[in-house]
Every structure is written in structure tokens, then in C-alpha cells.
Backbone as numpy.savetxt, mean C-alpha at the origin, in Angstrom:
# Nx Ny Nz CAx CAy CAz Cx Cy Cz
15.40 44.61 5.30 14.40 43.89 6.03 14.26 42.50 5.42
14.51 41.55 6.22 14.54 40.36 5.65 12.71 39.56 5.99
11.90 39.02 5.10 10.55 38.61 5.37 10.70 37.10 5.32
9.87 36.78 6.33 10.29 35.26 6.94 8.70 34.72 6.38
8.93 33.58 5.45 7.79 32.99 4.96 7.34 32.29 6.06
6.10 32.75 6.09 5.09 32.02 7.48 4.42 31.04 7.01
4.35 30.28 5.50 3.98 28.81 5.45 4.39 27.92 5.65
3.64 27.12 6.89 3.99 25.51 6.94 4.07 24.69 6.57
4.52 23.93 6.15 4.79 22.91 5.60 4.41 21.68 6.34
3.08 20.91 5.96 2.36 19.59 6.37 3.58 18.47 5.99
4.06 18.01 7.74 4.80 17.14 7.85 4.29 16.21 8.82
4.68 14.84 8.07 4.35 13.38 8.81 5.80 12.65 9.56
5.58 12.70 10.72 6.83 11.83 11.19 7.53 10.72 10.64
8.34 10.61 10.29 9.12 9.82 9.92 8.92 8.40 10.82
8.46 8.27 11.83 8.20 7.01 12.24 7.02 6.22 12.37
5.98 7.80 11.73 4.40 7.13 11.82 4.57 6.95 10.24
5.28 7.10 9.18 5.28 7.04 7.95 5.90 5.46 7.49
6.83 5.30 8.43 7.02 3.64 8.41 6.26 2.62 8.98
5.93 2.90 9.94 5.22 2.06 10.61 3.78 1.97 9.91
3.20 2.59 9.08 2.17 2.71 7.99 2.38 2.14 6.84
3.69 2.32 6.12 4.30 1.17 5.37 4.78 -0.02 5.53
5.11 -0.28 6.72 5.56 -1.59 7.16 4.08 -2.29 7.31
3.09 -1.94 7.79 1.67 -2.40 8.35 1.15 -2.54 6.66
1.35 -1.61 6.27 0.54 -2.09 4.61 1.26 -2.80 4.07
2.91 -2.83 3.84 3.31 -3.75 3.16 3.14 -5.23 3.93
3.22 -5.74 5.23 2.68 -7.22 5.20 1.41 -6.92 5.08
0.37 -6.82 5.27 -0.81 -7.19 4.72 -0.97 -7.62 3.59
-0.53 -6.70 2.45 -0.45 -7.37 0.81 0.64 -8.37 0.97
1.81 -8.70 1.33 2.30 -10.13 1.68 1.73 -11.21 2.08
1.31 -10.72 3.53 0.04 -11.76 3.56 -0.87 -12.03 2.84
-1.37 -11.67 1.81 -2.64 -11.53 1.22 -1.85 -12.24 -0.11
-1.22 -12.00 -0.26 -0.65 -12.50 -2.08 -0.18 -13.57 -1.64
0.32 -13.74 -0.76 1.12 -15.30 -0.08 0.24 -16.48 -0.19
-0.88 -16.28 0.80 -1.91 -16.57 0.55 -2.76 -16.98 -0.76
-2.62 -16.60 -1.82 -3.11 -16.63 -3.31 -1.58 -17.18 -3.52
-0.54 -17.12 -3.88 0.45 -17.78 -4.70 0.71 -19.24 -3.57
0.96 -19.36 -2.74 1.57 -20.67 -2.11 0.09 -21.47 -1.99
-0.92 -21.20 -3.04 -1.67 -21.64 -2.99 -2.13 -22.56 -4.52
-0.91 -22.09 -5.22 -0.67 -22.50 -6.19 -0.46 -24.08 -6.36
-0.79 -24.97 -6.34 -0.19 -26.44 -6.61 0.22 -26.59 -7.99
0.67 -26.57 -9.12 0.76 -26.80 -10.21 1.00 -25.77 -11.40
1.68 -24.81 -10.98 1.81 -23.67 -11.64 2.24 -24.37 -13.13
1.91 -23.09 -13.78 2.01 -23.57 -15.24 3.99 -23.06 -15.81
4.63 -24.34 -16.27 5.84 -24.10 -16.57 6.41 -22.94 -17.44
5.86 -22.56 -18.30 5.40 -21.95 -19.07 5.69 -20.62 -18.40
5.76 -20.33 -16.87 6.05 -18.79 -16.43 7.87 -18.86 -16.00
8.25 -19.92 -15.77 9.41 -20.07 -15.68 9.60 -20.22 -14.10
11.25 -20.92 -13.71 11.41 -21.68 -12.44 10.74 -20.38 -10.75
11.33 -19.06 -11.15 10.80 -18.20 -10.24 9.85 -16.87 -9.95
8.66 -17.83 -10.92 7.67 -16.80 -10.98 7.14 -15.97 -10.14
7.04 -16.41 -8.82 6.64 -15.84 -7.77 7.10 -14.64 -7.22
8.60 -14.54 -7.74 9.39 -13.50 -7.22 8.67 -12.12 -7.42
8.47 -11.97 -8.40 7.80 -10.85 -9.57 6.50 -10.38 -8.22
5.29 -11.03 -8.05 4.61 -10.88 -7.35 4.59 -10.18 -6.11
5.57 -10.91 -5.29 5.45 -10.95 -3.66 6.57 -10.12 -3.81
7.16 -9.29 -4.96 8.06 -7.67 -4.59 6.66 -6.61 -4.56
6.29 -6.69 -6.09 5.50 -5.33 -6.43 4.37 -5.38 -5.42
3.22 -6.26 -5.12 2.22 -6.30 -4.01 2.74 -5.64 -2.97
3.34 -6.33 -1.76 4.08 -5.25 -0.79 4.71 -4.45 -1.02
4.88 -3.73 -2.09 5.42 -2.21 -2.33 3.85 -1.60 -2.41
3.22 -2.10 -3.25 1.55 -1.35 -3.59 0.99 -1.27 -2.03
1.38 -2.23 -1.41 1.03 -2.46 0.02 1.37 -1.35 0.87
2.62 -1.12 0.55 3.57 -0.17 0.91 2.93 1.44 0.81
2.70 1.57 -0.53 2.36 2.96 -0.91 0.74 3.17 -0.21
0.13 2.50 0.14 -1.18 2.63 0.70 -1.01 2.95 2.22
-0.28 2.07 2.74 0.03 2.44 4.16 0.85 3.74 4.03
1.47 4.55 3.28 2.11 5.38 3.45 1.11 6.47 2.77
-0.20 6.76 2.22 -1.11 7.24 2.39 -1.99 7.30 3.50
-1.87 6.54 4.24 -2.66 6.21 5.14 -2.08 7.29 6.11
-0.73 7.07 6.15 -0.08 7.83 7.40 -0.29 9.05 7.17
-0.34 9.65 6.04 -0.58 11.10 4.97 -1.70 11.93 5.58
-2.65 10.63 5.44 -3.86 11.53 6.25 -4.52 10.99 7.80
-3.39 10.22 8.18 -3.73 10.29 9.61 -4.34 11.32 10.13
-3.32 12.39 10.43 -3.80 13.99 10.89 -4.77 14.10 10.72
-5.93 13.97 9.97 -7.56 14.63 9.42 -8.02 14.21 10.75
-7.48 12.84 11.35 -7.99 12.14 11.73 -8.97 12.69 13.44
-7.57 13.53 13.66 -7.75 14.22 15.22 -8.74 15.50 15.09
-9.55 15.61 13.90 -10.14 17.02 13.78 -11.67 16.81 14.24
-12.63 16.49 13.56 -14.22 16.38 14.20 -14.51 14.94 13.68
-15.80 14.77 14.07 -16.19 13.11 13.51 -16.46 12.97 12.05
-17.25 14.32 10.91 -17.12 13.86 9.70 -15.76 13.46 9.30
-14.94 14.47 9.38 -13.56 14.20 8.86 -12.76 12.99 9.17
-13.28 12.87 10.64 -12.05 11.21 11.12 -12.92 10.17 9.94
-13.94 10.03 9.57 -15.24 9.37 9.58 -14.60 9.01 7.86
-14.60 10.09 7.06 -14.22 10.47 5.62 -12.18 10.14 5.71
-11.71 10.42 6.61 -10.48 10.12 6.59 -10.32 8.08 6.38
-10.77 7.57 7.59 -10.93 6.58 7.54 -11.20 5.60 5.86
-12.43 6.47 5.39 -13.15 5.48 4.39 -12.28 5.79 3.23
-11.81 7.06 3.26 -10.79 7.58 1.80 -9.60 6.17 1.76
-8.78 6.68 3.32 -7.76 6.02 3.24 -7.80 3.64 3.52
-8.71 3.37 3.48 -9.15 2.24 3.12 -9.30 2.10 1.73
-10.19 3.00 1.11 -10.59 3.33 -0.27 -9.36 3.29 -1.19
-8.17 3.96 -0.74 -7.14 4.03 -1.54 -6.20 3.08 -1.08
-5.80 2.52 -0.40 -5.22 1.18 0.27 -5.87 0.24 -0.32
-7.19 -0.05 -0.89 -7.48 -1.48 -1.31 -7.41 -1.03 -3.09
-7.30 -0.04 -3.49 -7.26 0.29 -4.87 -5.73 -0.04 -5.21
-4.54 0.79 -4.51 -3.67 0.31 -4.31 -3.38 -1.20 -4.43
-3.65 -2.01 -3.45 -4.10 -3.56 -3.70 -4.00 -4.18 -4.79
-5.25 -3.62 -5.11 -6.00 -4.39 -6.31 -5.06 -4.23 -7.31
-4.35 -2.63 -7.77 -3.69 -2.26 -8.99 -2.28 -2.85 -8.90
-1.66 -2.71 -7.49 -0.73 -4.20 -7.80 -0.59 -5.72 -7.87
-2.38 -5.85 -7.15 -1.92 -7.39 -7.79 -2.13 -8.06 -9.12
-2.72 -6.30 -9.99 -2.48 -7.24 -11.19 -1.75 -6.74 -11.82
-0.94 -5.90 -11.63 0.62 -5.73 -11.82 1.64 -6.98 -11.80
1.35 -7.39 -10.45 2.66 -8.23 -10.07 2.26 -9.74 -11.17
0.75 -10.06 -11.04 0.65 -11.38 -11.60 0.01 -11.01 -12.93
0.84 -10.05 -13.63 0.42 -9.78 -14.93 1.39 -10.83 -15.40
1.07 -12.00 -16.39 2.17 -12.69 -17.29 2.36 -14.35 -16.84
1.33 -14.08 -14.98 1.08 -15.46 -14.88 -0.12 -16.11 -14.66
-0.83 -15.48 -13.35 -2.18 -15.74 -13.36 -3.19 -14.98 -14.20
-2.96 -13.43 -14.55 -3.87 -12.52 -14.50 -3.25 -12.34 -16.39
-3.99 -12.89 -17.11 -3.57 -12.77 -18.29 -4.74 -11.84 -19.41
């Protein structure tokens, strides 16, 4: 007698999982872009392509938030506390996200 495991396995589409990362990663692009090309006078001292460092790790942090986001989409379709608590979590962890890479990325130039 062969027993067929009846647990599911919570799966996110592969195209709502990009499109959640693609949407979070420009936002933190936009958002760090915004703060570095805002730079007039950077200090030499970080060297000719400081910026690079930045505007990778931010839109990846960007990245990993929108791809939480997509994580708990699903809560989303259940009653109003939960859409309600889904919403504020996944903002909550999208701007923490944020925050923890942008001082990642501008650790060594602005954020000393």
C-alpha cells in the first residue's frame, strides 16, 4: 500500500513573485537615485565609482521586500482583518527592508 502525503505545499506563482520584485526593486532605485544623483560634490575620498555599491544592494533590498510582499499576497483574499494586517505587515517589512539596505549600500560613504 503505497500512502500519498496529503500536504500542500504554499505556492506563489512565479509571475506574481516577479512582478513583486521587479515593483520593489525600482522603487528603492528610485528612491536611492534620488538621494545619490543628488549628490553635487561627493567626497574623493570614496573613490571614482562609489555609487555603484549603492544602487546594486538597495534594489536587491528592494527586491527582497517585494518578494515578501508577493509571499503574503494570498492572506490577502481571506476576511478584512487579515487583508487589513496583511497589508500593514507587508509595508512594515518592505520599508525595514529599505531602510536595512540603504545603510548597507551607503555604508563607507554617506552613512558612516
Amino acid at each position: 500500500m503505497i500512502h500519498q502525503n496529503s500536504l500542500r505545499l504554499f505556492s506563489v506563482p512565479i509571475a506574481s513573485l516577479r512582478k513583486g520584485m521587479a515593483i520593489g526593486g525600482l522603487i528603492a532605485l528610485f528612491i536611492i537615485s534620488l538621494f545619490l544623483f543628488g549628490a553635487h560634490n561627493p567626497n574623493p575620498a570614496w573613490g571614482k565609482f562609489w555609487m555603484i555599491k549603492p544602487l546594486l544592494i538597495v534594489p536587491l533590498a528592494g527586491a527582497a521586500g517585494g518578494a515578501f510582499f508577493s509571499f503574503i499576497n494570498p492572506f490577502q483574499y481571506r476576511s478584512n482583518w487579515r487583508k487589513a494586517l496583511a497589508l500593514v505587515v507587508g509595508v512594515l517589512v518592505f520599508m525595514i527592508g529599505l531602510w536595512l539596505g540603504t545603510v548597507l549600500g551607503l555604508n563607507g560613504t554617506y552613512w558612516n
